[in-house]
Backbone bond lengths (Angstrom), bond angles and torsions (degrees), N, CA, C in turn:
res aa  C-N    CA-C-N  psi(-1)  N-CA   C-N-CA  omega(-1)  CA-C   N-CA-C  phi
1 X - - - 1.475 - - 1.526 109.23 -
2 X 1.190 107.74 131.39 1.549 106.05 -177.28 1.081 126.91 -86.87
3 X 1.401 153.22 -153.63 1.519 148.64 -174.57 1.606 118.01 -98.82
4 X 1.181 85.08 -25.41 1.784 113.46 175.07 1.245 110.52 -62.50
5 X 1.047 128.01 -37.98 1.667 129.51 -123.65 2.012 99.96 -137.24
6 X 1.477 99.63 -22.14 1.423 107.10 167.72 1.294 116.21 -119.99
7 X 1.575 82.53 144.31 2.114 119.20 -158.05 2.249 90.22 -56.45
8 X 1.433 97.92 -34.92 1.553 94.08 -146.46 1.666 97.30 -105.82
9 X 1.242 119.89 27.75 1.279 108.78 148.57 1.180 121.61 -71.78
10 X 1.385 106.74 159.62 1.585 116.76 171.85 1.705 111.54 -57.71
11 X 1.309 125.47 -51.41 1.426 113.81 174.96 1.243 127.37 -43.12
12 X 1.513 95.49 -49.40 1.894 93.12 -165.94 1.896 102.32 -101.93
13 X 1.475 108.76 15.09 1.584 103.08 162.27 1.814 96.85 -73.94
14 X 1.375 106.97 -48.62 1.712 122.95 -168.58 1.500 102.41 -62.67
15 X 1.675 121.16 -37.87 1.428 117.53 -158.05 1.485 99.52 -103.89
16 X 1.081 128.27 -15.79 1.614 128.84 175.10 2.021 100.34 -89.91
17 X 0.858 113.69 -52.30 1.597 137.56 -166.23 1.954 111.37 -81.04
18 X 1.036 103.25 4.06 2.039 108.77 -168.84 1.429 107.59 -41.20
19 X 1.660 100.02 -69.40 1.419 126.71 -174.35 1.687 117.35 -35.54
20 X 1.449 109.50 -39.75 1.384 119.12 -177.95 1.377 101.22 -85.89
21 X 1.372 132.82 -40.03 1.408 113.35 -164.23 1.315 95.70 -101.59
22 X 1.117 137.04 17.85 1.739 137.33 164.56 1.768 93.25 -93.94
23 X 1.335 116.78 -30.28 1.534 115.72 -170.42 1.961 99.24 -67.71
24 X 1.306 97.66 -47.84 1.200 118.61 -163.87 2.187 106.33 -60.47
25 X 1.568 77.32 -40.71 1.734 67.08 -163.58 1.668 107.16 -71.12
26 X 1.368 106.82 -38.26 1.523 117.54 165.60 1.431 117.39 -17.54
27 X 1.504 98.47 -72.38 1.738 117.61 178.46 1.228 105.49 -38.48
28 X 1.779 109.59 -61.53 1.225 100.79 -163.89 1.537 133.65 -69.97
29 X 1.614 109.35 -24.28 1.442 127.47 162.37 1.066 108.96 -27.85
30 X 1.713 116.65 -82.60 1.117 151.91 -167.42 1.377 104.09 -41.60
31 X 1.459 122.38 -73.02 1.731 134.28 175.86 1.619 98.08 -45.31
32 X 1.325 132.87 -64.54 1.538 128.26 178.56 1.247 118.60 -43.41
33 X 1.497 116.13 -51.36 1.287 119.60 177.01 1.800 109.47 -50.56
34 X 1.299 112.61 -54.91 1.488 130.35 175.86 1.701 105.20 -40.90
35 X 1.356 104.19 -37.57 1.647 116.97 -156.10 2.037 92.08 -81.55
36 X 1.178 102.68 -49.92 1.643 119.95 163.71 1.827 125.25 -29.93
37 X 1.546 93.01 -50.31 1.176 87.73 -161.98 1.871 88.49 -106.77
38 X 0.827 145.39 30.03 1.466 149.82 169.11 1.397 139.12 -125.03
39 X 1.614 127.78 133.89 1.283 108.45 -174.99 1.697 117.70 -104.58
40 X 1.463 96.49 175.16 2.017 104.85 -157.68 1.784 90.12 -40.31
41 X 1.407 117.51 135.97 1.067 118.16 150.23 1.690 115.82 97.31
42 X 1.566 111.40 -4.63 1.380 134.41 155.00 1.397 110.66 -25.73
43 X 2.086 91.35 -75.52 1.528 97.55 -162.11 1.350 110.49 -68.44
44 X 1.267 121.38 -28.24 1.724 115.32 -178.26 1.315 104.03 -50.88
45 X 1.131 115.46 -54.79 1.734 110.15 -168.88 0.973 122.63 -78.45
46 X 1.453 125.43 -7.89 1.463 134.87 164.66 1.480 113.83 -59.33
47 X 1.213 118.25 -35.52 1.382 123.02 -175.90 1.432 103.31 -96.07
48 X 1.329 111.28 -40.14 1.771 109.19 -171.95 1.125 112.01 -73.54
49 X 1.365 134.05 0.02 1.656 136.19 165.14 1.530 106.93 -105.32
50 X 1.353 136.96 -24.90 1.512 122.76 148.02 1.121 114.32 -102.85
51 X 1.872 119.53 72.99 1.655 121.80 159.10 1.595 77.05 -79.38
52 X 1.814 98.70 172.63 1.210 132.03 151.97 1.514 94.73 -144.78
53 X 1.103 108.42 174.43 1.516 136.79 -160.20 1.858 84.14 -85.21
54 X 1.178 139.97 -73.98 1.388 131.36 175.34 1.364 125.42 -36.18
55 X 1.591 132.51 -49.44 1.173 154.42 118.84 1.748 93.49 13.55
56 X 1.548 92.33 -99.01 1.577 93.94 -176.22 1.836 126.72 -51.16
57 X 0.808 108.94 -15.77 1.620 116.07 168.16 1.499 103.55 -81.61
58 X 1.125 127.19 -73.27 1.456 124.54 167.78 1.239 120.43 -7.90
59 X 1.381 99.14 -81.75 1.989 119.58 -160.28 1.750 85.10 -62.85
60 X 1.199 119.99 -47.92 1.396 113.71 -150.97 1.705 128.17 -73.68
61 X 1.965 95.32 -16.77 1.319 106.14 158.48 1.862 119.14 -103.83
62 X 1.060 97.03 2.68 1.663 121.96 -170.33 1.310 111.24 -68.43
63 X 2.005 108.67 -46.24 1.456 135.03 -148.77 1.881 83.75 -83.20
64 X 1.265 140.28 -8.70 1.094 136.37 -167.35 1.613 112.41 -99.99
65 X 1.421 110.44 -0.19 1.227 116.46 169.48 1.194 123.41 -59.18
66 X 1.897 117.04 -28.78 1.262 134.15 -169.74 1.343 96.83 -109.44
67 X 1.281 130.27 63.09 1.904 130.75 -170.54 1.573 100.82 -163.88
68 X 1.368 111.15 168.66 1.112 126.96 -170.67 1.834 114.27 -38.02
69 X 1.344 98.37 -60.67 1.795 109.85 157.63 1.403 127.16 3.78
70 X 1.674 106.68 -76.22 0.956 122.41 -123.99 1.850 74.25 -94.35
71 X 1.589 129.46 -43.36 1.195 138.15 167.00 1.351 129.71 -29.24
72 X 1.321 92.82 -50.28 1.977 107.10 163.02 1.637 105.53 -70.15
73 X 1.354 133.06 -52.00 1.412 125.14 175.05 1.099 112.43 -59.99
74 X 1.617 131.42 -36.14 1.398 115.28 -178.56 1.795 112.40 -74.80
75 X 1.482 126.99 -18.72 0.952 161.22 -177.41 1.703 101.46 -48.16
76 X 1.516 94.65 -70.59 1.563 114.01 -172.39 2.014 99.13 -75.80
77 X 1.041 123.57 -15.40 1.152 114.90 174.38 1.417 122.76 -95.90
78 X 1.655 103.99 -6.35 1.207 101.68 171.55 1.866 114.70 -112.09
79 X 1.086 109.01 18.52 1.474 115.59 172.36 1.420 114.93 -90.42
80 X 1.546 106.68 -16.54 1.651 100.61 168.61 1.687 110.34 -97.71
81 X 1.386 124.74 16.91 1.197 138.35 -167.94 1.940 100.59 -110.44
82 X 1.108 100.84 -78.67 1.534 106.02 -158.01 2.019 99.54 -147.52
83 X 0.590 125.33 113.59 2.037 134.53 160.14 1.572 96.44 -47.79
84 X 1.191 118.24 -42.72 1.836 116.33 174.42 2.052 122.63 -46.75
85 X 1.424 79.39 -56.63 1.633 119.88 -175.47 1.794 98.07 -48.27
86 X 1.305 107.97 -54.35 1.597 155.78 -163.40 1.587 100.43 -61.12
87 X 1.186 111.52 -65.73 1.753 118.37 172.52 1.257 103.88 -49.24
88 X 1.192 124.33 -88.86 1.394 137.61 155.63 1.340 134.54 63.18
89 X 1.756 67.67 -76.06 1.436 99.52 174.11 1.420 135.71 -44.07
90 X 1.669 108.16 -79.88 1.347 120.91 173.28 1.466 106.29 -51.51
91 X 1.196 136.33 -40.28 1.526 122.74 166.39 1.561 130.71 -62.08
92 X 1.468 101.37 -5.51 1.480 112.58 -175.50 1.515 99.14 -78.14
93 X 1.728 106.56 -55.66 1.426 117.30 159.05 1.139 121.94 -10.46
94 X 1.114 115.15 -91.35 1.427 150.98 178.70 1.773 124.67 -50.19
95 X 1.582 103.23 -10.54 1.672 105.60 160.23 1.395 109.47 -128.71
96 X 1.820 106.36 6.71 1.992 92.16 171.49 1.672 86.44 -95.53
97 X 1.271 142.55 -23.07 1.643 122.49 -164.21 1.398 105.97 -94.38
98 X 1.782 128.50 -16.49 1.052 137.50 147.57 1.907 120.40 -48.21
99 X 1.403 105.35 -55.39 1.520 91.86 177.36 1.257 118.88 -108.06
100 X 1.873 120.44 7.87 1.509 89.96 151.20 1.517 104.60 -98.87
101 X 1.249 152.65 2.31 1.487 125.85 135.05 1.012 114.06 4.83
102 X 1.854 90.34 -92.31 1.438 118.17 -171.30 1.108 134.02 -33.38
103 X 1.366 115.86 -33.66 1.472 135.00 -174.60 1.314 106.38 -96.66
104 X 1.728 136.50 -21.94 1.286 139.07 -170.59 1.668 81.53 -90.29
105 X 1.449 131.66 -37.72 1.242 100.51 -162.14 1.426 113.67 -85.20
106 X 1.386 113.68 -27.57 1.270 108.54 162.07 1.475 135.04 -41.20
107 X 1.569 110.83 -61.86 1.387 111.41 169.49 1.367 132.35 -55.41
108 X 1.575 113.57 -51.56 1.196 125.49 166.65 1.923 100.84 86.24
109 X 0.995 132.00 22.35 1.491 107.65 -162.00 1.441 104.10 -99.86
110 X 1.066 113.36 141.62 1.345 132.49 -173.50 1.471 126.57 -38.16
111 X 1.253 144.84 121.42 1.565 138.69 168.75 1.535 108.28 -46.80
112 X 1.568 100.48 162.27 1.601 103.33 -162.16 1.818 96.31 -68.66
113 X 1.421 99.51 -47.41 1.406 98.67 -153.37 1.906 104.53 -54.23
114 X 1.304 113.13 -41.09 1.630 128.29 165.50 1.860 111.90 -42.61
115 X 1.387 91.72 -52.37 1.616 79.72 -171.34 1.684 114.59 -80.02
116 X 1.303 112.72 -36.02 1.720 135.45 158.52 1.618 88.27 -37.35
117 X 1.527 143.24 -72.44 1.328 122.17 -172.66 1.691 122.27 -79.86
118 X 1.268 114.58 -18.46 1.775 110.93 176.36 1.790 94.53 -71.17
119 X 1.465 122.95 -28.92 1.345 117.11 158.01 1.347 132.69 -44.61
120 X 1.398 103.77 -46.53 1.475 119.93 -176.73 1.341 104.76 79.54
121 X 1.794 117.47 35.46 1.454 115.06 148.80 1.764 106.18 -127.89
122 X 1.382 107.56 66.75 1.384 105.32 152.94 1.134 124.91 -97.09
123 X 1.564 124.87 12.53 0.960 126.76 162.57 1.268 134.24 -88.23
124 X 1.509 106.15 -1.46 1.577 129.89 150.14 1.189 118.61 -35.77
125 X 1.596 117.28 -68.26 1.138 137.04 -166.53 1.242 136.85 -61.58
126 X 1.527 134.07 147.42 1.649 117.92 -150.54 1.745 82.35 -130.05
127 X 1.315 133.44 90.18 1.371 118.49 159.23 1.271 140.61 -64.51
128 X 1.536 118.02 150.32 1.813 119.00 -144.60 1.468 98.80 -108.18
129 X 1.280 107.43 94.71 1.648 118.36 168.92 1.832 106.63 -9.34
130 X 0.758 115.25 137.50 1.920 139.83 168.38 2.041 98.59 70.14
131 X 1.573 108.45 8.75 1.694 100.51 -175.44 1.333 99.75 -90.82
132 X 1.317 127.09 108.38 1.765 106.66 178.44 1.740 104.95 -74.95
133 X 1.395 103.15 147.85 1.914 124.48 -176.91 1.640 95.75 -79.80
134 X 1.264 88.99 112.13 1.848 95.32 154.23 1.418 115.76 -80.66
135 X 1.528 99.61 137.59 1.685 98.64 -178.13 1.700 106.42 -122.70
136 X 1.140 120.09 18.43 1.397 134.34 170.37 1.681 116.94 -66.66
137 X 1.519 88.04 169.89 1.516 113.45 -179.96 1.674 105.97 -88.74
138 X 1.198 137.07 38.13 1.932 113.05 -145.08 2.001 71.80 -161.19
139 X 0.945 118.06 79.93 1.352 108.37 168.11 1.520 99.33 -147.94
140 X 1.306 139.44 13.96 1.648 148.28 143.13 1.234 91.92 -91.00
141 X 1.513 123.43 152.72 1.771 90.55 -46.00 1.609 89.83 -98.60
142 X 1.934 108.45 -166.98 1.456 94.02 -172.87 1.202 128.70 -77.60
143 X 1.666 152.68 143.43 0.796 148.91 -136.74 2.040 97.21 -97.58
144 X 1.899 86.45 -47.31 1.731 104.09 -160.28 1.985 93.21 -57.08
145 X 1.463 102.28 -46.67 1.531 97.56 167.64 1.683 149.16 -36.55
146 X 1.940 79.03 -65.16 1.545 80.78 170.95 2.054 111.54 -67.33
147 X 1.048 98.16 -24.80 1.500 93.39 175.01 1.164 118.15 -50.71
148 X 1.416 132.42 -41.93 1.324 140.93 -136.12 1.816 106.04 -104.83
149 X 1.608 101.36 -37.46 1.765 124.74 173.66 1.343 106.11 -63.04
150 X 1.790 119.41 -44.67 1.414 125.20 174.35 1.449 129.32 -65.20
151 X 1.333 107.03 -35.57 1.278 128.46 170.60 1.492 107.11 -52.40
152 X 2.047 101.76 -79.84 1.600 116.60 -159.92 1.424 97.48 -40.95
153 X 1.605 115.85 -45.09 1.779 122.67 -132.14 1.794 73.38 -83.74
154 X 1.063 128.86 -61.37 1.158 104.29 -168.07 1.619 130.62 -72.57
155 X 1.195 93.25 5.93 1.596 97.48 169.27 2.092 105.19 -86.56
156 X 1.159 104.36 -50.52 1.271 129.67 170.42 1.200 90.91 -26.26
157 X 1.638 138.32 -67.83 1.195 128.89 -156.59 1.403 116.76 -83.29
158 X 1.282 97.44 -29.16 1.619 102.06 178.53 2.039 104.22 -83.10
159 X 0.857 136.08 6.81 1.413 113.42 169.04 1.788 112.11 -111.46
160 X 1.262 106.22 176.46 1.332 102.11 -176.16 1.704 100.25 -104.81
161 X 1.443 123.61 -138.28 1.325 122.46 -137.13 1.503 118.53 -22.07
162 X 1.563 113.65 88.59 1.542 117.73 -168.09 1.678 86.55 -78.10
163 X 1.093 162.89 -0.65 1.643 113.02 165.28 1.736 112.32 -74.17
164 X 1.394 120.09 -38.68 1.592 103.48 -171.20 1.783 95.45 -75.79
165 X 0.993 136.96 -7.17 2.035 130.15 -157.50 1.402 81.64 -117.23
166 X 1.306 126.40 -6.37 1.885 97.10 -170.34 1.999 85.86 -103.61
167 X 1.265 126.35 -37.02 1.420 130.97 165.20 1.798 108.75 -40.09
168 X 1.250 93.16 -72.28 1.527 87.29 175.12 1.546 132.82 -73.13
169 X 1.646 135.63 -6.22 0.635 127.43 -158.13 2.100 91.96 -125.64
170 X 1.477 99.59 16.48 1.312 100.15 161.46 2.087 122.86 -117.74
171 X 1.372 84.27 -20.41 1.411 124.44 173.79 2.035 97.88 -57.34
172 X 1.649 109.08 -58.64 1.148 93.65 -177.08 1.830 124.68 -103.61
173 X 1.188 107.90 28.13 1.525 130.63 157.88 1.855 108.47 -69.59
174 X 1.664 79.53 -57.30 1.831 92.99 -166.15 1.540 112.23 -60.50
175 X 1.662 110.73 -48.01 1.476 126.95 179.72 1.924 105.37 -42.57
176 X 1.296 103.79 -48.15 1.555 115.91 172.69 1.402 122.93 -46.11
177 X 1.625 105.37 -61.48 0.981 95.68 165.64 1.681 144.59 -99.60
178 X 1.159 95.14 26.98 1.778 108.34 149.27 0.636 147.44 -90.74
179 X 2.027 103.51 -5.71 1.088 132.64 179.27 1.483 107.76 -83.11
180 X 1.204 95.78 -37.98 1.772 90.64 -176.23 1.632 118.36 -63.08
181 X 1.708 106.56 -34.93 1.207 111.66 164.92 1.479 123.28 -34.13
182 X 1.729 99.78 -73.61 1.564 116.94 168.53 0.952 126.51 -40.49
183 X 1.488 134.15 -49.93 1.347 140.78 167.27 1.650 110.58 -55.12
184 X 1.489 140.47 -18.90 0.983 127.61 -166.83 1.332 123.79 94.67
185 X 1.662 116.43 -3.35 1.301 105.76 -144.32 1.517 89.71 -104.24
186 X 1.206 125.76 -9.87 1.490 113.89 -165.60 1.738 110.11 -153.32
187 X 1.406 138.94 149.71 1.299 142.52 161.62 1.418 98.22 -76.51
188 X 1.894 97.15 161.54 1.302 120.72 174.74 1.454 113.23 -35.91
189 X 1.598 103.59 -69.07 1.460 116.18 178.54 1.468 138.52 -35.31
190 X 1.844 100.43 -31.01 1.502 140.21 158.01 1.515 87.59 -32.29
191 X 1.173 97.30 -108.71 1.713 120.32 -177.08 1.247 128.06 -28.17
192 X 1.620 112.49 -43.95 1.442 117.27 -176.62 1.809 106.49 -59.95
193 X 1.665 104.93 -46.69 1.267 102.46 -176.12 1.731 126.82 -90.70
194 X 1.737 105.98 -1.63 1.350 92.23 164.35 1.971 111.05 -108.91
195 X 1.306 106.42 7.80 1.501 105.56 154.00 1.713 117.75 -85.86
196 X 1.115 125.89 -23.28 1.509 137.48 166.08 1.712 103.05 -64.50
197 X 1.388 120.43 -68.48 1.394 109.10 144.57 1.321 142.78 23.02
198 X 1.222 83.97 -96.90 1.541 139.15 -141.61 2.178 85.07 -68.71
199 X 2.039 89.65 -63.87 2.009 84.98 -178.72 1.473 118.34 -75.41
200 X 1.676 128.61 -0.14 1.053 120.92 147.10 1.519 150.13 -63.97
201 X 1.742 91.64 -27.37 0.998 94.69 176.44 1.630 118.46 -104.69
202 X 1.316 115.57 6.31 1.612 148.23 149.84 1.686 115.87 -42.20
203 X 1.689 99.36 -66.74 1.161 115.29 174.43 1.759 121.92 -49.69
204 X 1.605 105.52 -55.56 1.180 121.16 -137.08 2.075 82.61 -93.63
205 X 1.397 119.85 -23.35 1.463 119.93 168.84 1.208 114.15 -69.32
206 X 1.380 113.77 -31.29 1.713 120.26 -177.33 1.700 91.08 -75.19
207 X 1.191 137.99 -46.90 1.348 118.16 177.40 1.676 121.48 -67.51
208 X 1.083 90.78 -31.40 1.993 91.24 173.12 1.458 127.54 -46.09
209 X 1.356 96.95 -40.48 1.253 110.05 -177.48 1.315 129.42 -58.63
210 X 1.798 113.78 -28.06 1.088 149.69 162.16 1.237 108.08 -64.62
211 X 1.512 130.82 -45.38 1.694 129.80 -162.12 2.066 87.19 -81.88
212 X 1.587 108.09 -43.36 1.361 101.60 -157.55 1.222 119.21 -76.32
213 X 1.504 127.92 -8.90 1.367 170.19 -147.16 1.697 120.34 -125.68
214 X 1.167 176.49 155.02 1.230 162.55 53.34 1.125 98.77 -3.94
215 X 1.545 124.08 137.00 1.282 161.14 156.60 1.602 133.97 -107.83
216 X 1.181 134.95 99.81 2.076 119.46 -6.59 1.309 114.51 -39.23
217 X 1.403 95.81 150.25 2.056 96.38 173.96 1.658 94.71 -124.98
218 X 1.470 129.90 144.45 1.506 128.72 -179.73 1.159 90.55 -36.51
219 X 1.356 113.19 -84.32 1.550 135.03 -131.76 1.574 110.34 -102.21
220 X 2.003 109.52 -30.39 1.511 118.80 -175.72 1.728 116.93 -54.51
221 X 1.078 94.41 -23.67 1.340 116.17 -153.71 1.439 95.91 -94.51
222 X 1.479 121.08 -31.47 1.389 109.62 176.49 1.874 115.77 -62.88
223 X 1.342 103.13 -168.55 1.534 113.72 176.93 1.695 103.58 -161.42
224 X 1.198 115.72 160.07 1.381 158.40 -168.93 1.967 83.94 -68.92
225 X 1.594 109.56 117.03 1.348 104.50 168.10 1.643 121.08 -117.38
226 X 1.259 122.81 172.87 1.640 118.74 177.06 1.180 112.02 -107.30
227 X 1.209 127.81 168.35 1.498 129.09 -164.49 1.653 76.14 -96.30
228 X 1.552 120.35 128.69 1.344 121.02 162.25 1.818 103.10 -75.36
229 X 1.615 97.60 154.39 1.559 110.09 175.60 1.188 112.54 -73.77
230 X 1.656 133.60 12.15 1.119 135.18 175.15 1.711 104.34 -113.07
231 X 1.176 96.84 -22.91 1.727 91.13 168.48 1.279 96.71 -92.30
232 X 1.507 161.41 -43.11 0.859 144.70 178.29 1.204 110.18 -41.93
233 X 1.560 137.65 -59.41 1.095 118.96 -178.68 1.206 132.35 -37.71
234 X 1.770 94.50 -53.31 1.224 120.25 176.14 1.773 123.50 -42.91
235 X 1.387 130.51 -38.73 1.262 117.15 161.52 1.411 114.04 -85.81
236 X 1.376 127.84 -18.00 1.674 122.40 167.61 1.697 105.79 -50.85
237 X 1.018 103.07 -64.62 1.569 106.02 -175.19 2.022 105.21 -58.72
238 X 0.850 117.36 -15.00 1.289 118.08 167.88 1.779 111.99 -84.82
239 X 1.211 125.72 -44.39 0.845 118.34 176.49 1.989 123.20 -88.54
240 X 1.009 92.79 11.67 1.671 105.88 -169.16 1.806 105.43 -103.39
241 X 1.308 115.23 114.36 1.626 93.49 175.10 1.153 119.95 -68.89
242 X 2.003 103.34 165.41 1.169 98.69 -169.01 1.733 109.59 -105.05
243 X 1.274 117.13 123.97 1.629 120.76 -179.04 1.515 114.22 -50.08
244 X 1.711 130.23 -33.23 0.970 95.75 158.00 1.584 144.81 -93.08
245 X 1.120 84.53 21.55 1.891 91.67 -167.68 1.766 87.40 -97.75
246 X 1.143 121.15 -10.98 1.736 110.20 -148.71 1.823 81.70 -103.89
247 X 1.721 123.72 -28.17 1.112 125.45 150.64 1.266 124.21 -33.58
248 X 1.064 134.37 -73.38 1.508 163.80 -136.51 1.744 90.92 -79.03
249 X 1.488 135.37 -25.86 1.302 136.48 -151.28 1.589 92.41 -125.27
């Protein structure tokens, strides 16, 4: 198979896919730069002094984009796409909660609301009715994040007209992780490094699929179809008699 002709080369991940990872690097500039010029515990309070009551409804059903949920919806949207796309999935699962573990246990650094009180400014803080406070060591980096970057980016690659799906499907990575901010649950740094993550390990699953797979695959390659409303007709009128033939006898 030549370079041309496969989805999961490096060229045409970059030459089909631009729009999203030009979206992506932007964000991330921008948030680093933010991360640059601020100290531990900035961004929490940036948001926790403009909650509003909408705000908190938002972020708080929002933060579930990067959760079990959102896996089954991307799931059902990719069964009319590709059975490849489709597997995917549950293994996508299954190596973002494996390595941010891994990586939370390594670091170990403290949740905001924990380190905000070994400070002795949790009395800063305004907590958001129905969000429960993590008081753990496991807040490098964010988990709900990198989930959400791995997910979109690999949905990103698997659909077609990427300018309106690469807008929206970077749009709700980012929403996630601002959420975690808002919610309390995580620092800048959280986010920056499990959305950095998050499209590596996006990328590098969208190629697996290819190594674990042959490309063409008989059957991988197929997808889940709908009865078009033109074939519907099409067996109604087959099964319907016809008045003038039933004439004619």
């Amino acid at each position: 198979m030549n370079i041309e002709s496969n989805p999961a080369s490096w060229k045409n991940i970059w030459r089909d896919n631009r729009m999203y990872f030009i979206a992506f690097i932007i964000f991330w500039l921008i948030a680093f730069g933010i991360y640059l010029g601020i100290t531990q515990g900035d961004d929490i309070l940036f948001f926790n002094r403009r909650r509003t009551a909408l705000g908190d409804t938002f972020f708080r059903y929002g933060t579930h984009m990067g959760e079990e949920i959102a896996y089954i919806f991307v799931g059902v949207i990719l069964i009319f796409y590709s059975y490849r796309n489709l597997i995917m999935i549950p293994i996508i699962g299954v190596v973002v909660t494996a390595v941010s573990a891994l990586l939370k246990e390594i670091f170990r650094h403290p949740r905001p609301f924990r380190w905000f009180q070994e400070n002795g400014m949790d009395g800063l803080l305004q907590t958001i009715e129905g969000v429960t406070i993590n008081m753990g060591s496991n807040s490098f980096p964010s988990g709900h994040t990198m989930s959400a970057f791995t997910l979109y980016t690999f949905l990103a690659l698997c659909l077609p007209r990427k300018k309106i799906n690469s807008v929206i499907l970077i749009a709700l990575p980012i929403m996630v992780g601002v959420s975690r901010i808002y919610l309390i649950k995580h620092f800048l740094e959280d986010v920056l490094v499990g959305a950095l993550v998050g499209v590596i390990l996006g990328v590098l699953l969208y190629k697996l699929q290819y190594v674990l797979f042959k490309y063409p695959h008989p059957w991988m390659d197929g997808h889940l179809k709908l009865i078009r409303r033109t074939k519907v007709k099409e067996i109604i009128e087959e099964v319907q008699p016809d008045p003038d033939r039933e004439k004619s006898h």
